[in-house]
C-alpha positions in Angstrom: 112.0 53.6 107.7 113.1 53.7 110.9 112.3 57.4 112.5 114.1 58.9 115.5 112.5 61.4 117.5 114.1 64.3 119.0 111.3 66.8 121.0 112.5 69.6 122.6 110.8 71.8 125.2 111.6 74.2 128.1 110.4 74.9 131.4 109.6 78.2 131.4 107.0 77.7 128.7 103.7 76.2 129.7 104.5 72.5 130.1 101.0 71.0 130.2 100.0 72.5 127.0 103.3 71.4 125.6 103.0 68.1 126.9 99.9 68.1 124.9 100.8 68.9 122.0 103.5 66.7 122.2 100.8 63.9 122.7 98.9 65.2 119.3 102.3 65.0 117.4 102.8 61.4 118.3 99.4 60.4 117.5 99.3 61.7 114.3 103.2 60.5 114.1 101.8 56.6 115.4 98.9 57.0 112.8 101.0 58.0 109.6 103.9 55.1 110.7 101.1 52.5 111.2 99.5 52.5 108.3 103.2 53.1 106.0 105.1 50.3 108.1 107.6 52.6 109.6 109.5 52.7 113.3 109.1 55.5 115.7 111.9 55.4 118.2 113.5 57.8 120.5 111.9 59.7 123.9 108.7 60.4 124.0 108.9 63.2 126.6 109.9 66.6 126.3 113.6 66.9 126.3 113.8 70.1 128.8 117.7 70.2 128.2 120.7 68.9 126.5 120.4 64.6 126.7 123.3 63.8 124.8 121.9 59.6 125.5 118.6 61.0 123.1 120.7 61.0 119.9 120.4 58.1 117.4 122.8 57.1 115.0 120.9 54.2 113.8 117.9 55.1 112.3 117.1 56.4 108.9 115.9 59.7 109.7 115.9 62.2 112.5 112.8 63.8 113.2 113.3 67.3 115.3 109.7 68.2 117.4 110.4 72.0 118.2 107.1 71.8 120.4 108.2 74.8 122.4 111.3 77.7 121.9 114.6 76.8 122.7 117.8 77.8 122.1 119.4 75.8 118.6 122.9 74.0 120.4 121.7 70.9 121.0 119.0 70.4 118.0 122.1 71.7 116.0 124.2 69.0 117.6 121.9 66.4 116.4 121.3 67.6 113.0 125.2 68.0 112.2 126.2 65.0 114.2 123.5 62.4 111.9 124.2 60.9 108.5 120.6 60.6 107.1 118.0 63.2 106.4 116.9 65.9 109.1 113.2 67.0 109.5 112.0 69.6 112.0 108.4 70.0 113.0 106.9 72.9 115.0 103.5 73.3 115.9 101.6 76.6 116.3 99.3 77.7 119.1 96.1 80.0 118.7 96.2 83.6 118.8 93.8 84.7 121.5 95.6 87.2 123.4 97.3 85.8 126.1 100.4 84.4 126.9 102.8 83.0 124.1 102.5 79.4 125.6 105.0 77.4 123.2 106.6 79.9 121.3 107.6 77.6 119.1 108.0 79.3 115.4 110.6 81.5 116.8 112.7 78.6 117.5 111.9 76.7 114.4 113.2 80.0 113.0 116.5 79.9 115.4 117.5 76.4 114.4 117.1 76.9 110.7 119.5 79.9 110.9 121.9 77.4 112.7 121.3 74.4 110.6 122.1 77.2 107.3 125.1 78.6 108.6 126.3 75.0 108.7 125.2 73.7 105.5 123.0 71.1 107.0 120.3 70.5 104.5 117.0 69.7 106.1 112.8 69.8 105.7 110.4 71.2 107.5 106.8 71.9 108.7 105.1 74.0 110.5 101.5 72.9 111.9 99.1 70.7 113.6 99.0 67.8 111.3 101.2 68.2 108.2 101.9 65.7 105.6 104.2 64.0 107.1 105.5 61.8 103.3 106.5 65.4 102.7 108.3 66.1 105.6 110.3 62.8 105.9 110.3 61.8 102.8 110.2 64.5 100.4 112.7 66.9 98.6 114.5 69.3 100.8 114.0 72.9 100.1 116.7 74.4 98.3 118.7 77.8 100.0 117.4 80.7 99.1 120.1 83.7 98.5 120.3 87.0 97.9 120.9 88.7 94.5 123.2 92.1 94.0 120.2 95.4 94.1 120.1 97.4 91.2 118.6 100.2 93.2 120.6 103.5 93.3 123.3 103.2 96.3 122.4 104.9 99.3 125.0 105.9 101.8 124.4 105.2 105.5 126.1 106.8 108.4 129.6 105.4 108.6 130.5 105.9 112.7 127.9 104.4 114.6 128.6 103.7 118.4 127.4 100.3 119.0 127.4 99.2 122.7 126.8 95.1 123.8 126.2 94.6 127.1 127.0 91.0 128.3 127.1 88.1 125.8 125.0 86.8 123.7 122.7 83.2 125.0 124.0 79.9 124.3 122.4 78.5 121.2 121.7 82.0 119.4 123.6 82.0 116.6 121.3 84.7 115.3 122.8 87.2 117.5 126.8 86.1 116.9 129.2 88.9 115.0 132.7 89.7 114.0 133.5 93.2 115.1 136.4 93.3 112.6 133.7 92.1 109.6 130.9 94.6 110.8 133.5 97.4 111.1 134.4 97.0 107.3 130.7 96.4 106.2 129.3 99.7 108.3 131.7 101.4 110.3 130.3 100.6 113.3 132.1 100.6 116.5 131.4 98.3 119.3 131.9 98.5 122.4 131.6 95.6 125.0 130.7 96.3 128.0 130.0 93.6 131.3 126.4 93.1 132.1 127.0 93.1 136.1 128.6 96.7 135.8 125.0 97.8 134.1 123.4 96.0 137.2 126.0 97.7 139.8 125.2 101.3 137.7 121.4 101.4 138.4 121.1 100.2 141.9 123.9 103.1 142.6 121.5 105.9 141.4 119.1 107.6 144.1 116.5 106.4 142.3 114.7 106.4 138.7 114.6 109.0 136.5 111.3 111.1 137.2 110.9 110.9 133.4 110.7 107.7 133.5 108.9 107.1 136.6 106.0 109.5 135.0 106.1 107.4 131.7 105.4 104.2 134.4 102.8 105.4 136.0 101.0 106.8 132.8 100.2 103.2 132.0 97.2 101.1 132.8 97.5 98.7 135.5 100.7 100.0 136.6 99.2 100.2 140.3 99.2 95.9 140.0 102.9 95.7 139.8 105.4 95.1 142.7 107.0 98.5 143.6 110.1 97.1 143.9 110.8 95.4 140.3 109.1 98.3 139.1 111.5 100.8 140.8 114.7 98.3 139.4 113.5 97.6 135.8 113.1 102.0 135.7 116.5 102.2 136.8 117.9 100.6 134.2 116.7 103.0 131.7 118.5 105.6 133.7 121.7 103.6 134.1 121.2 102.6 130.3 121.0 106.1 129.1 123.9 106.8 131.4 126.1 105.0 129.1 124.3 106.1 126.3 125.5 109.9 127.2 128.9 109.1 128.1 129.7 107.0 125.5 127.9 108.7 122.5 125.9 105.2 121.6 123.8 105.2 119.2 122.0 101.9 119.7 122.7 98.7 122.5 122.5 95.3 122.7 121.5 94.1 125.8 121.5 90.3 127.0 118.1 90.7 128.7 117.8 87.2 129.9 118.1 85.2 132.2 120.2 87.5 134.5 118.2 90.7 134.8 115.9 88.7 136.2 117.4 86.0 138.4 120.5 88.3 139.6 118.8 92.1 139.3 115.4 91.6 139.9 113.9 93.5 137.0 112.7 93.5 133.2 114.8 95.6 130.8 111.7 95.1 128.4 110.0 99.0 129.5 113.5 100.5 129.5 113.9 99.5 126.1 110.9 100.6 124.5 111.4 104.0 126.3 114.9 104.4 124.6 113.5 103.4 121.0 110.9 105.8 121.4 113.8 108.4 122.0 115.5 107.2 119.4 118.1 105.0 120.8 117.2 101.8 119.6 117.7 98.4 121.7 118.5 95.4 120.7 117.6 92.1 123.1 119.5 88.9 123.6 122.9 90.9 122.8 122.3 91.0 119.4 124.6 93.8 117.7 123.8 93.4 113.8 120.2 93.7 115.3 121.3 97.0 117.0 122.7 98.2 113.8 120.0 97.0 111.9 118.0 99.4 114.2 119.9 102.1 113.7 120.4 101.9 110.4 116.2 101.3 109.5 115.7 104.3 112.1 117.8 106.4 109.9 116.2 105.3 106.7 112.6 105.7 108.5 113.5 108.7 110.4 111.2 107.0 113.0 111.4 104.8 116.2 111.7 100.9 115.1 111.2 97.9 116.7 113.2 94.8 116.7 110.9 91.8 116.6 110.1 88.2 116.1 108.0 86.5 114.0 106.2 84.3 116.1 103.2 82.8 113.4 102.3 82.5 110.7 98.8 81.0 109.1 98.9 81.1 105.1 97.1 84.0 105.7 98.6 86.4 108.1 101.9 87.0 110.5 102.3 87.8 113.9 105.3 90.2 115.2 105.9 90.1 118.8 108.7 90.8 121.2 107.9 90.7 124.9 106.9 94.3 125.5 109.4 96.8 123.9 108.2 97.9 121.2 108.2 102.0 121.1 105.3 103.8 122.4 104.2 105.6 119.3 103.1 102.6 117.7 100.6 101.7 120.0 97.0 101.3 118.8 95.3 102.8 122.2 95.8 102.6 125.4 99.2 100.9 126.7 98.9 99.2 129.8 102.0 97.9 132.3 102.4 94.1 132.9 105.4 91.7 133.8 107.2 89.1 131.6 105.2 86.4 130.7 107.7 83.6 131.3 109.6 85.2 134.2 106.7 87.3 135.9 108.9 90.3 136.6 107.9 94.2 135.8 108.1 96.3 133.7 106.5 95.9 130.3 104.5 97.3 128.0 101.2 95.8 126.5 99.4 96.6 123.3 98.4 96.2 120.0 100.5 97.4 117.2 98.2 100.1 115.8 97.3 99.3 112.2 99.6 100.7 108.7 102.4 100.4 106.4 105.3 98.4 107.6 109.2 97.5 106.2 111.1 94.9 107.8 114.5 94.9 107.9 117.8 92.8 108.3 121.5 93.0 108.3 122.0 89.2 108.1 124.5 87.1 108.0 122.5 84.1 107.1 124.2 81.1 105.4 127.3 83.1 106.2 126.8 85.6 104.0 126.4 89.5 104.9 123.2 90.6 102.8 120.3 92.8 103.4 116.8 91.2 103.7 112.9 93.1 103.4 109.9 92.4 103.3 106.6 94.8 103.6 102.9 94.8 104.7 100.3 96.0 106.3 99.7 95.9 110.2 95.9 94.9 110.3 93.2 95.9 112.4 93.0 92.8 115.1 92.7 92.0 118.1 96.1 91.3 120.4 97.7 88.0 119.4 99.8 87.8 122.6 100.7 89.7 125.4 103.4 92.3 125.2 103.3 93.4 121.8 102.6 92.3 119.0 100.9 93.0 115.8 99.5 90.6 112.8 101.0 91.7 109.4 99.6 91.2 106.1 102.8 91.1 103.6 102.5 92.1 100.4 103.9 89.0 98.8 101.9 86.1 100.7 102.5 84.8 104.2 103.1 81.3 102.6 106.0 82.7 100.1 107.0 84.7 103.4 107.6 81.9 105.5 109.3 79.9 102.6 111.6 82.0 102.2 112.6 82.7 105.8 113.6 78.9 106.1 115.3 78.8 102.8 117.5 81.5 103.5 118.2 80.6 107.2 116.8 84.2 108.1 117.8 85.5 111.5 115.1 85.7 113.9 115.2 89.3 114.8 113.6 91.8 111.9 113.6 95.4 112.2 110.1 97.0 111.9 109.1 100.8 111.0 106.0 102.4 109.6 106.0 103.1 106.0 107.3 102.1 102.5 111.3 101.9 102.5 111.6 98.9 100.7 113.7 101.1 97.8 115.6 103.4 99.9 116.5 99.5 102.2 117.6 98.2 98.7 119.7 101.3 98.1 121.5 100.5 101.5 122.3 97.0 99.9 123.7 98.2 96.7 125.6 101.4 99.0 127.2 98.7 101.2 128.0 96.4 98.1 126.3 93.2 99.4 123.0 91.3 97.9 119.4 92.2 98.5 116.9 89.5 99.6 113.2 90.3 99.3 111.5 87.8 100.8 108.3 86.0 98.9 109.9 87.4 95.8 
């Protein structure tokens, strides 16, 4: 076989430790091809962006190396654009509290939602060394669907507000929506608002909220930060809850990146967990079925949630994570204040999620079909996987059946999470709404 190689990085992850890991992949690559007679070809150099001169159509497979997040266009160019099979490999990095350094799961999880919604069969792994005969030369897993729930229907609130502010990234087809198609699902209204007009709103206020402002200084470590992202990123809360009260929202999605920090000069991160914990959920990356999701868990739960990714998984255990947002009561301890770990701008918060019953949630459109997907655990007792927060999750059906079914099903990579057991009352949504029910590991 000849092999071509396609690995993908990003700058603002930590490019050494990519770099190595990239250099562990290609041994172990160089070993397996040695000793079966195969051809490696392609870069062998972290592909920071789009290199449209990287793409081979003359090999017999194309072998994706997610060694670090990145958005899914140009991985989903390459699959779509090749004739023979398509492989992606992602590696993991340890859990030892700091900084996610690769990140590399999430985007595993990114590009199979991409690859499903275009019917591009592929295989994948997901670790250090895997067997590689399976992974190029195996059977491709088959898609995994959703079945109709034959839980008694449960009727949801039919006239949310949705508000998206700005557009979603490049290369997130997770976070793409048809107002017309989400209308007729839910009810749900959106509204789309600009993302400079939320900038020009909170640097036109006198200053943050003193609500907020106390919250801030409540944290550990807030006295680190610089004053002046700190005084921007609480001033979008207020501007955020501005349009909140003037136009009745009931949940947001926000693009969060890159601009609130290279044009405003502060995190949305804090805000956000402050407005879940008052119930007005917020979805990053401008993701409205993940603000609807929200809302609609939050109703079920009658709880803050938290809209997360999976960013792990070891046979054993999951990690959820999102960069610091997640709503103050679910904090195990003490929450302390910290900056963005890839764009070292305040404020966020830090802590482990504190242990208990969890639900996950989706409204997904993966594989192009609206559905609703679950899964539950238990949020262990552990120490921090990685800054911001994040907590490791035990699910009930197996992290291995878990994570097979995510990329079978092309899963988005945002989940809902609230404490508790509302797996049945989730499937009663399904059945309400008319769509199929997707539990995942089942």
């Amino acid at each position: 076989m000849k092999i071509a190689l396609l690995p993908l990085g990003r700058p603002t992850f930590d490019v050494p430790y990519a770099e190595e890991k990239l250099a562990a992949m290609l041994a172990h690559l160089d070993a397996w091809a040695d000793a079966a007679g195969h051809e490696i070809t392609g870069p062998r150099h972290l592909l920071m962006e789009a290199d449209p001169s990287a793409l081979w159509a003359e090999a017999d497979a194309l072998l994706i190396l997610q060694v670090t997040f990145t958005d899914a266009a140009f991985a989903t160019q390459a699959a779509t654009g090749f004739a023979g099979p398509v492989a992606v490999w992602a590696v993991p990095e340890p859990r030892v509290g700091g900084r996610l350094r690769l990140n590399a799961f999430c985007g595993l999880n990114l590009l199979s939602h991409a690859l499903g919604l275009n019917d591009r069969p592929f295989t994948w792994a997901y670790g250090d060394t895997p067997d590689l005969d399976a992974l190029l030369l195996g059977p491709v897993q088959a898609p995994k669907l959703g079945a109709p729930s034959t839980a008694p229907a449960r009727e949801i609130r039919r006239d949310l507000r949705i508000a998206r502010i700005g557009e979603r990234p490049g290369g997130f087809d997770t976070c793409a929506y048809d107002k017309a198609a989400l209308r007729a699902l839910t009810g749900a209204e959106v509204m789309e608002l600009e993302l400079p007009d939320l900038f020009d709103r909170a640097r036109a206020m006198e200053g943050p909220d003193p609500r907020h402002v106390a919250q801030a200084e409540s944290l550990a470590g807030v006295e680190t930060l610089d004053r002046g992202e700190l005084d921007r990123s609480l001033r979008l809360a207020g501007a955020l809850e501005g349009l909140r009260d003037e136009h009745h929202f009931d949940a947001m999605a926000i693009r969060c990146w890159p601009e609130t920090f290279t044009e405003y000069g502060g995190a949305v991160c804090g805000p956000v967990s402050m407005l879940g914990e008052a119930r007005t959920p917020c979805a990053c990356e401008a993701d409205v079925y993940g603000a609807v999701t929200q809302a609609i868990l939050q109703e079920v739960a009658d709880a803050p949630v938290f809209l997360a990714d999976l960013v792990d998984m070891d046979g054993e255990t999951g990690v959820v994570w999102h960069c610091g947002q997640a709503p103050a009561s679910m904090a195990a301890g003490e929450m302390a204040a910290t900056v963005h770990t890839n764009r070292k701008q305040a404020l966020l918060l830090e802590f482990p999620l504190k242990p208990g019953r969890v639900t996950l949630f989706r409204l997904s459109q993966a594989r192009g079909r609206q559905q609703v997907i679950i899964a539950t655990g238990e949020i262990i007792e552990a120490p921090m996987a990685f800054t911001g927060t994040s907590g490791t999750l035990r699910f009930d059906r197996g992290a291995d059946a878990v994570l097979a079914d995510v990329m079978a099903s092309g899963l988005e990579h945002h989940m809902a999470l609230a404490y508790g057991d509302h797996g049945p009352a989730l499937a009663g949504v399904a059945r309400g709404l008319g769509i199929d029910l997707l539990e995942l590991g089942a």
